[in-house]
VMD Tcl script that builds the backbone (N, CA, C; Angstrom):
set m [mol new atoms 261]
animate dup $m
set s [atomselect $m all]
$s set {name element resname resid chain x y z} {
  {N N UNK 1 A 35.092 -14.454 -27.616}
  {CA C UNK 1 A 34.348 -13.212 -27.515}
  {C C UNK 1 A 33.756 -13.089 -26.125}
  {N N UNK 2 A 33.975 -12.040 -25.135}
  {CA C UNK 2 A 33.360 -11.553 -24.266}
  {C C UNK 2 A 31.628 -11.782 -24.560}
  {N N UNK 3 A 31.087 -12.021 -23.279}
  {CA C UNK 3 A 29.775 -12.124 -23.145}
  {C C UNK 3 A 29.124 -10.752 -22.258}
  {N N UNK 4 A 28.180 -10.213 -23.075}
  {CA C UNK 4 A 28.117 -8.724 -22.897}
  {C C UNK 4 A 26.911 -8.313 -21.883}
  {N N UNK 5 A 25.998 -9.532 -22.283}
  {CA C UNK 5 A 24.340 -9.876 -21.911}
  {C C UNK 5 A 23.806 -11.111 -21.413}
  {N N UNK 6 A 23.747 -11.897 -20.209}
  {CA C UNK 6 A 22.254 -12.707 -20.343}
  {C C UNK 6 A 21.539 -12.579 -21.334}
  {N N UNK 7 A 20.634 -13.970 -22.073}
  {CA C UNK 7 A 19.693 -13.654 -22.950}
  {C C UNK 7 A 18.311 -13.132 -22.373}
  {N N UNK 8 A 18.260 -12.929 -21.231}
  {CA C UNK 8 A 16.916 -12.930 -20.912}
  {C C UNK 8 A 16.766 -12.564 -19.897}
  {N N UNK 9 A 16.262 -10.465 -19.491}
  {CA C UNK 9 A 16.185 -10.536 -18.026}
  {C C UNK 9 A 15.330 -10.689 -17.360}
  {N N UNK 10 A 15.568 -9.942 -16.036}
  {CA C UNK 10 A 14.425 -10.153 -14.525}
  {C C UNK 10 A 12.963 -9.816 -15.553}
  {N N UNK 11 A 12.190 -10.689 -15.414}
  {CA C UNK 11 A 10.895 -10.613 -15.716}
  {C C UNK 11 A 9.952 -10.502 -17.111}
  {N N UNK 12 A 11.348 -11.159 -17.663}
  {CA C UNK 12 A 11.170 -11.558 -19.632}
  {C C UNK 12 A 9.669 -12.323 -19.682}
  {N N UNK 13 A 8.943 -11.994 -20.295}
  {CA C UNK 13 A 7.535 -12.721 -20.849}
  {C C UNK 13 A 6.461 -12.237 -19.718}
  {N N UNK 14 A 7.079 -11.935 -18.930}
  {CA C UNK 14 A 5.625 -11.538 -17.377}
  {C C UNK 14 A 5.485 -10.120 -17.850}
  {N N UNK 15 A 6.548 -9.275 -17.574}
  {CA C UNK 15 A 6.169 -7.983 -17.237}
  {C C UNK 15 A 5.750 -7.240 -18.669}
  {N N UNK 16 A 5.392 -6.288 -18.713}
  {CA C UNK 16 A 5.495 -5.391 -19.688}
  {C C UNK 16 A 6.023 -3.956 -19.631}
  {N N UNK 17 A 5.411 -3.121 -21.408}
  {CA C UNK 17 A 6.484 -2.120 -20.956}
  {C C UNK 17 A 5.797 -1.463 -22.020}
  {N N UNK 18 A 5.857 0.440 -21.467}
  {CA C UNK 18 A 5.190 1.751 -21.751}
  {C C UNK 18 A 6.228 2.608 -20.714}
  {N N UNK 19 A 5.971 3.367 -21.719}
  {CA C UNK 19 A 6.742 4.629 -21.892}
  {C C UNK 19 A 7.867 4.974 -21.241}
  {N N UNK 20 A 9.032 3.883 -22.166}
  {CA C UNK 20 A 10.331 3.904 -21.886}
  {C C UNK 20 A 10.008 3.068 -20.257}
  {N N UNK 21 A 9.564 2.187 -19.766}
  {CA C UNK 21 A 10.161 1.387 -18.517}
  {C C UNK 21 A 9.205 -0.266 -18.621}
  {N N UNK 22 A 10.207 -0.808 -18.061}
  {CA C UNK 22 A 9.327 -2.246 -17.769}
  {C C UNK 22 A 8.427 -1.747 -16.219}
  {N N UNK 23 A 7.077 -2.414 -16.656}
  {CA C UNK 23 A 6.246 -2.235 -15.899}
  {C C UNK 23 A 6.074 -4.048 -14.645}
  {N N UNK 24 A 6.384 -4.135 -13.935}
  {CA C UNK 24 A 5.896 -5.496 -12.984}
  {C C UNK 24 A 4.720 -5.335 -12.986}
  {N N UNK 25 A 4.548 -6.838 -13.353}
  {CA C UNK 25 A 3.144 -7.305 -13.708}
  {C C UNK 25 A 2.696 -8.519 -12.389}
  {N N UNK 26 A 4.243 -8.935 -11.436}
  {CA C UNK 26 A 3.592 -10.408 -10.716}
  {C C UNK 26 A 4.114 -9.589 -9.451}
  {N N UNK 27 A 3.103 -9.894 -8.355}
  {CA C UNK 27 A 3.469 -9.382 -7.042}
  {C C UNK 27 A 4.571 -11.075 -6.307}
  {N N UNK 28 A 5.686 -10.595 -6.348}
  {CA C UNK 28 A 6.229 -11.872 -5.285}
  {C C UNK 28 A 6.573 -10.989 -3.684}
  {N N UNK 29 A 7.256 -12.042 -3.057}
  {CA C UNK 29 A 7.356 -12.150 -1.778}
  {C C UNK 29 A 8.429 -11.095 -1.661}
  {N N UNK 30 A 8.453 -10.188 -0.981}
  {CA C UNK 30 A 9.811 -9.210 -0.649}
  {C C UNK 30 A 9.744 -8.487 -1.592}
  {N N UNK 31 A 9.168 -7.995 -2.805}
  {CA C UNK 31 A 9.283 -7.386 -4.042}
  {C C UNK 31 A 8.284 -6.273 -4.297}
  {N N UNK 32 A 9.022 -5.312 -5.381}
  {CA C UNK 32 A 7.971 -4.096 -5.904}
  {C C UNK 32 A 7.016 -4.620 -6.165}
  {N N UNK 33 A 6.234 -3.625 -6.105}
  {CA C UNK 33 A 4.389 -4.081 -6.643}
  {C C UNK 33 A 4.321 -3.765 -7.871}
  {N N UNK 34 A 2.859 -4.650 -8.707}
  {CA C UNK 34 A 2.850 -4.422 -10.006}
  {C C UNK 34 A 2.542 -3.172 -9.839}
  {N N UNK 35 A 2.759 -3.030 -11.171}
  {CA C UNK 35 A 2.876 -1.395 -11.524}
  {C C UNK 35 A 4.038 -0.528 -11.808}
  {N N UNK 36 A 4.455 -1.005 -10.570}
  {CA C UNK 36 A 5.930 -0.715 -10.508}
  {C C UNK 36 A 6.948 -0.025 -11.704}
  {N N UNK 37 A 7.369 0.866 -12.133}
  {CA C UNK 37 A 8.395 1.190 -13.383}
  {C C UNK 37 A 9.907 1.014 -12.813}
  {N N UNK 38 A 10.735 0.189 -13.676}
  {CA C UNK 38 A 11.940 0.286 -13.741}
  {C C UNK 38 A 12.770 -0.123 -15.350}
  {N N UNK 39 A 14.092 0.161 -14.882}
  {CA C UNK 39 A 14.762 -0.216 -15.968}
  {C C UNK 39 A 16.261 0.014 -15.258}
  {N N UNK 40 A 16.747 -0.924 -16.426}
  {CA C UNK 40 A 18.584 -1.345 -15.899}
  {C C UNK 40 A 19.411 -1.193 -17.321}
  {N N UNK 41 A 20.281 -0.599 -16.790}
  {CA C UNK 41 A 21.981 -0.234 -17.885}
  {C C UNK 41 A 22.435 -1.269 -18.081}
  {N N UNK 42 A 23.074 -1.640 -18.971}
  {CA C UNK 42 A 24.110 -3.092 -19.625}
  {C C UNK 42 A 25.284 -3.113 -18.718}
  {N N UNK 43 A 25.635 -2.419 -17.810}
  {CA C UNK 43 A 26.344 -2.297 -16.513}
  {C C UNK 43 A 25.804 -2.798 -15.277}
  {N N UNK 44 A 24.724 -3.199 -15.248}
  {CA C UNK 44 A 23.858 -3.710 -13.891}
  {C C UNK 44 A 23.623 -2.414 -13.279}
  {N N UNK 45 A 23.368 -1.383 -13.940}
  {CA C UNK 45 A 22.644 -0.210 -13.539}
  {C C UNK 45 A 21.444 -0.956 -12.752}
  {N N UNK 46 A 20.927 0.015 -11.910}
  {CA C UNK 46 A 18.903 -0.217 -11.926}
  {C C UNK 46 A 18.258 0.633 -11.098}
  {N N UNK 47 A 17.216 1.025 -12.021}
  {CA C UNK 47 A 16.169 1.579 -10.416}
  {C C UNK 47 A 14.771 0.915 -10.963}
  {N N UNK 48 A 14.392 1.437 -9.941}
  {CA C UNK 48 A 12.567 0.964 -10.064}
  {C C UNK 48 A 11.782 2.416 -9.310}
  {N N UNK 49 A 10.864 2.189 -9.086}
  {CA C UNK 49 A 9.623 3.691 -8.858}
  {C C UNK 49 A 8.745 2.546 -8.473}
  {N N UNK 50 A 8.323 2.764 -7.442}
  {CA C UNK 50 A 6.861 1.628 -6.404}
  {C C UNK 50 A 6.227 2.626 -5.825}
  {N N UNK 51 A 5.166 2.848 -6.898}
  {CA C UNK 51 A 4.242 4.200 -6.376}
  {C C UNK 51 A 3.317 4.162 -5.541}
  {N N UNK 52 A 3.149 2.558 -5.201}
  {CA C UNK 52 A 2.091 1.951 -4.487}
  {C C UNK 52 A 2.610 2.215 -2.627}
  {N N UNK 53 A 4.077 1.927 -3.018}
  {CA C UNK 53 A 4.984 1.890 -1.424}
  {C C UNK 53 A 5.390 3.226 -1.308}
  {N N UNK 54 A 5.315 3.710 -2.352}
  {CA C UNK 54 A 5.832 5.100 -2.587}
  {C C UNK 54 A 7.762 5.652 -2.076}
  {N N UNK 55 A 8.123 4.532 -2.878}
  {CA C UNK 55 A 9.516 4.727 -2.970}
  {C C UNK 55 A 10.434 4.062 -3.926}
  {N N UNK 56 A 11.167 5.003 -4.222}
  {CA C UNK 56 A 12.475 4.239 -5.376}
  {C C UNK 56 A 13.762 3.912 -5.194}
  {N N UNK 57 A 13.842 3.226 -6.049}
  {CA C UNK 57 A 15.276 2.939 -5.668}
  {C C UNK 57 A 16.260 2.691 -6.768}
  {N N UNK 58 A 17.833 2.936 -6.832}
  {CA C UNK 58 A 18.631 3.180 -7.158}
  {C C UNK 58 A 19.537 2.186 -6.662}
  {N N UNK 59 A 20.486 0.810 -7.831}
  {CA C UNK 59 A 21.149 0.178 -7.434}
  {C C UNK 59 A 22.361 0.693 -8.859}
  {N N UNK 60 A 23.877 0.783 -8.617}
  {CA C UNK 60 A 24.846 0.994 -9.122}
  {C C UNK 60 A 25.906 0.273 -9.517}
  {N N UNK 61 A 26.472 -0.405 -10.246}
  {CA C UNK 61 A 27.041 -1.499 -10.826}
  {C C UNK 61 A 27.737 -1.367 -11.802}
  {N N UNK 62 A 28.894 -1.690 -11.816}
  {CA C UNK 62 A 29.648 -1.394 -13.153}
  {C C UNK 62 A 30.383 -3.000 -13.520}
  {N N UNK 63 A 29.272 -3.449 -13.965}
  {CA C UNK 63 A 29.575 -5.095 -14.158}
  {C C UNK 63 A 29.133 -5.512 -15.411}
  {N N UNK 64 A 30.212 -6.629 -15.776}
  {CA C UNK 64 A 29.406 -7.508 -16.982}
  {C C UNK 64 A 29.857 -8.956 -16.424}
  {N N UNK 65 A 28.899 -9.535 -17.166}
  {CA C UNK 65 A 27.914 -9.278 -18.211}
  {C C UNK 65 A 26.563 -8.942 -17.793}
  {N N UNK 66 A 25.518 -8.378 -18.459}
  {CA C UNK 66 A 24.649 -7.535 -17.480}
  {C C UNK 66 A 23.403 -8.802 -17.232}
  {N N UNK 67 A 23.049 -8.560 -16.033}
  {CA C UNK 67 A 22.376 -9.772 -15.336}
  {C C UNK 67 A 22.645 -11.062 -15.752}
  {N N UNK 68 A 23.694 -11.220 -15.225}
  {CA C UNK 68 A 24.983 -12.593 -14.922}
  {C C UNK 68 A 23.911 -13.547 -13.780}
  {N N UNK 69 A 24.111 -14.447 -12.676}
  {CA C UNK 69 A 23.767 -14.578 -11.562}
  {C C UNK 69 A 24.531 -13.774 -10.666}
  {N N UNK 70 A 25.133 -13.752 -10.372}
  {CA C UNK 70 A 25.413 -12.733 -9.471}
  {C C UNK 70 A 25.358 -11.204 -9.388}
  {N N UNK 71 A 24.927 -10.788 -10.391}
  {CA C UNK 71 A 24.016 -9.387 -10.630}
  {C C UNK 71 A 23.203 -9.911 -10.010}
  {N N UNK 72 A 22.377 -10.449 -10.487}
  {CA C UNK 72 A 20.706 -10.764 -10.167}
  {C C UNK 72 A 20.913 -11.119 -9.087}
  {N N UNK 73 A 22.047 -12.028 -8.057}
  {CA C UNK 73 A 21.491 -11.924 -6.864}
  {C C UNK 73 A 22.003 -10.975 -5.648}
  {N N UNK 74 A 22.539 -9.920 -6.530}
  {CA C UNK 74 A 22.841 -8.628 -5.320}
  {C C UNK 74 A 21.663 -7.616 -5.617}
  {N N UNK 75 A 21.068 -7.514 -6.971}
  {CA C UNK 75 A 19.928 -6.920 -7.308}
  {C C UNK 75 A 18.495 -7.283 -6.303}
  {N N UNK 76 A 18.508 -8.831 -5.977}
  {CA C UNK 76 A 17.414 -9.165 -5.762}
  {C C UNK 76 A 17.481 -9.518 -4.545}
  {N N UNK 77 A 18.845 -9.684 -3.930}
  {CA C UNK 77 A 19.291 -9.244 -2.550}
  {C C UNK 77 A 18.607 -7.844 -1.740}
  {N N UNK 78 A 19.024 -6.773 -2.552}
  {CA C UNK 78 A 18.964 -5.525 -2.510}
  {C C UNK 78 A 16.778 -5.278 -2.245}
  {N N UNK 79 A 16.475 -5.350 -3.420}
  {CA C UNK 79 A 15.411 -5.351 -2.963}
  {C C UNK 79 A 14.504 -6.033 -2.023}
  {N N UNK 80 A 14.881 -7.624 -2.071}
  {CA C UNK 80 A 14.667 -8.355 -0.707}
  {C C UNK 80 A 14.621 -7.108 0.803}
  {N N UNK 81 A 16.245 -6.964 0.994}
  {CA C UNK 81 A 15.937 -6.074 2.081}
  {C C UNK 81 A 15.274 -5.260 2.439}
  {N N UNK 82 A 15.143 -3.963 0.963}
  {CA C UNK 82 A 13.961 -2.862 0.999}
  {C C UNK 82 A 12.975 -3.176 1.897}
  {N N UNK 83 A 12.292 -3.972 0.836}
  {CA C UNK 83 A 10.773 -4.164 1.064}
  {C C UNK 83 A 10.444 -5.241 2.203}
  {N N UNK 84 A 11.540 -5.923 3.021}
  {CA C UNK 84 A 11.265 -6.541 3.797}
  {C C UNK 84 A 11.256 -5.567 5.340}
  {N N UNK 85 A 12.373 -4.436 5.181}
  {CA C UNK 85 A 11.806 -3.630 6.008}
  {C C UNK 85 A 10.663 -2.583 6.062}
  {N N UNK 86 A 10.456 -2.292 5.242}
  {CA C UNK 86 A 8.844 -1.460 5.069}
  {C C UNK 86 A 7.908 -2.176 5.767}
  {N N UNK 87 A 7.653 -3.628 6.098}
  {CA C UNK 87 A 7.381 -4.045 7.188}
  {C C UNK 87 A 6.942 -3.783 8.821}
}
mol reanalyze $m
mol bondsrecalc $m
mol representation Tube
mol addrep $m
């Protein structure tokens, strides 16, 4: 059987979640601020909303299984760069 899902994604047990989005709850290094709203497709869809930086973003993916490692590290690639140039 194809593997469809990781059991467990970016920010399982930290973050939380209201009204329809996971909310970031831990500020790391290169990353959205808490508060932050996002959510991701079983495709490695994703965006997030950083109202604090006041910008969103939009990553596109038509991959499985959804947050594999290598999802997660073009995802977290991706935002790395963002927010390292807002700088």
């Amino acid at each position: 059987s194809r593997l469809i899902s990781e059991p467990f994604p970016l920010g399982a047990g930290v973050d939380t979640f209201g009204l329809g989005f996971q909310i970031t709850e831990q500020q790391l290094p290169y990353s959205r601020s808490p508060g932050s709203m996002a959510w991701a497709g079983i495709f490695n869809t994703e965006f997030w909303i950083d109202r604090e930086k006041n910008i969103g973003a939009v990553l596109m993916m038509q991959y499985l299984p959804f947050y594999d490692a290598r999802a997660v590290e073009v995802l977290q690639g991706f935002e790395h760069r963002i927010y390292q140039n807002l700088e």
